[in-house]
C-alpha positions in Angstrom: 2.1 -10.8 3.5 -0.1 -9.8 0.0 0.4 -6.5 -1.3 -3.0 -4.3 -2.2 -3.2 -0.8 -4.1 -5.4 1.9 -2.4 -6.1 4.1 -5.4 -7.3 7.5 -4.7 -10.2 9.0 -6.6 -11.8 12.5 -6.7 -13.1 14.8 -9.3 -12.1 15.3 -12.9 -12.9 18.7 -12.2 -10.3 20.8 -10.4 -9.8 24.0 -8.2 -6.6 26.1 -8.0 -5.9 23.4 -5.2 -7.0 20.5 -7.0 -9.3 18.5 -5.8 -9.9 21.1 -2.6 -12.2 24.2 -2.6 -9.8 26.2 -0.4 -6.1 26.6 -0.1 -6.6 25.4 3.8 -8.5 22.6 3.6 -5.5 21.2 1.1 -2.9 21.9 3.2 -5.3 20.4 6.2 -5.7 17.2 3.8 -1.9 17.4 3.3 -1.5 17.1 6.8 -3.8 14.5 7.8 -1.9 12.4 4.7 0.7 12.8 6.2 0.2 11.8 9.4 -1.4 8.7 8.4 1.9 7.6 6.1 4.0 8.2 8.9 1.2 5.9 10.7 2.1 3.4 8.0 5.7 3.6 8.2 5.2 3.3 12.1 2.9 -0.4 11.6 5.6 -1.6 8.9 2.6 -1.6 6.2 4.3 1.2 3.9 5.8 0.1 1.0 5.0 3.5 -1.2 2.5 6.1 -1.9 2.3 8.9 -4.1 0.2 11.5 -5.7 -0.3 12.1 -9.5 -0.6 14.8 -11.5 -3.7 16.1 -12.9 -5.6 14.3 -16.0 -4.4 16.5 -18.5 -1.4 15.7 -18.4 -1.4 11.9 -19.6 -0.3 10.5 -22.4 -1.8 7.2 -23.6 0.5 4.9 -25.7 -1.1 2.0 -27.7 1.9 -0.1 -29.0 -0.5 -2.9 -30.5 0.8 -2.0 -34.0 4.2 -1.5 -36.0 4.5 2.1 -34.8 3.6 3.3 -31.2 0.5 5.8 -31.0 0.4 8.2 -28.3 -2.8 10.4 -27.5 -3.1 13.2 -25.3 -5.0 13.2 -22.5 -6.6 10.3 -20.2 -7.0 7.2 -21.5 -10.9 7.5 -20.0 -13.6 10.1 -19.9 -14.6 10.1 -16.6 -16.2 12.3 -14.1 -13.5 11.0 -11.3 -9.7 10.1 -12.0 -6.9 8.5 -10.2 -5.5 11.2 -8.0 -2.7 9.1 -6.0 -2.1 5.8 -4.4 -0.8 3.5 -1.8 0.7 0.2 -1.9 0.8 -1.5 1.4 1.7 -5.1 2.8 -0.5 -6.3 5.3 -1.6 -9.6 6.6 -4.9 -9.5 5.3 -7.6 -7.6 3.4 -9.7 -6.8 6.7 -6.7 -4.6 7.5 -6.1 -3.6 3.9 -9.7 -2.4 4.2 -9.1 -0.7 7.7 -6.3 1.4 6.0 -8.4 2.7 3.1 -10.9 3.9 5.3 -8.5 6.2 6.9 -6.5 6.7 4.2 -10.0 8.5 2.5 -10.6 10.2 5.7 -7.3 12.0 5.9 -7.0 12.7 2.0 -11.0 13.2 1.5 -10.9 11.1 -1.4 -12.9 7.6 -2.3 -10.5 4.6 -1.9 -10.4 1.6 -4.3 -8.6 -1.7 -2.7 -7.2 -4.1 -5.1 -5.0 -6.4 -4.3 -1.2 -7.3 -6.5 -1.5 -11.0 -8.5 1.5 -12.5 -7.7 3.0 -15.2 -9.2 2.1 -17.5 -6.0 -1.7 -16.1 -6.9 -1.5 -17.4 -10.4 0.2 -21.0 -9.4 -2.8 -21.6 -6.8 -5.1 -20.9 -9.4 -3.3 -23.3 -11.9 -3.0 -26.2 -9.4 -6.6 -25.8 -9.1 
């Protein structure tokens, strides 16, 4: 079965609860999260999910030249950032899509599907 990422996005601009305006409706998010991993788990789709933490505290690493250089910082400026993700194996991207929208539901946060390459993906494409 392929493998996609649902990425989680929301606002480069947090609250004292992240991404949430009140202490309650993150811990009602939280809930709701949770509820639909152990929904994942339950369907055999899980494979692993987590959240990140906030923007500033990236470091980029360009090791293009004979000494690594590491910036602080995101590696974009952007009004929305990569908050947390999913990776789940399903049988097809309808269902992949399915999951995203209740995966954003739950955590209140857009959803990008993308699916993994694999090395099967890249042999198909050279055969063709």
């Amino acid at each position: 079965m392929p493998k996609y990422l649902l990425s989680v996005y929301g606002p480069a601009e947090r609250t004292p609860y992240g991404a949430y305006p009140t202490k309650e409706a993150m811990l009602e998010s939280f809930a709701d999260t949770g509820a639909f991993n152990d929904q994942l788990v339950a369907d055999g789709y899980f494979v692993f999910a987590d959240g990140l933490a906030e923007v500033s505290t990236a470091t980029v690493v360009d090791g293009h030249g004979e000494q690594p250089v590491l910036t602080d910082g995101p590696y974009l400026e952007a009004k929305e950032h990569l908050g947390g993700f999913w990776i789940v194996e399903v049988p097809d991207l309808d269902v992949a899509l399915r999951l995203a929208a209740e995966g954003s539901k739950a955590c209140r946060g857009k959803v990008e599907v993308r699916p993994f390459e694999t090395a099967e993906s890249f042999q198909a494409l050279l055969d063709s």
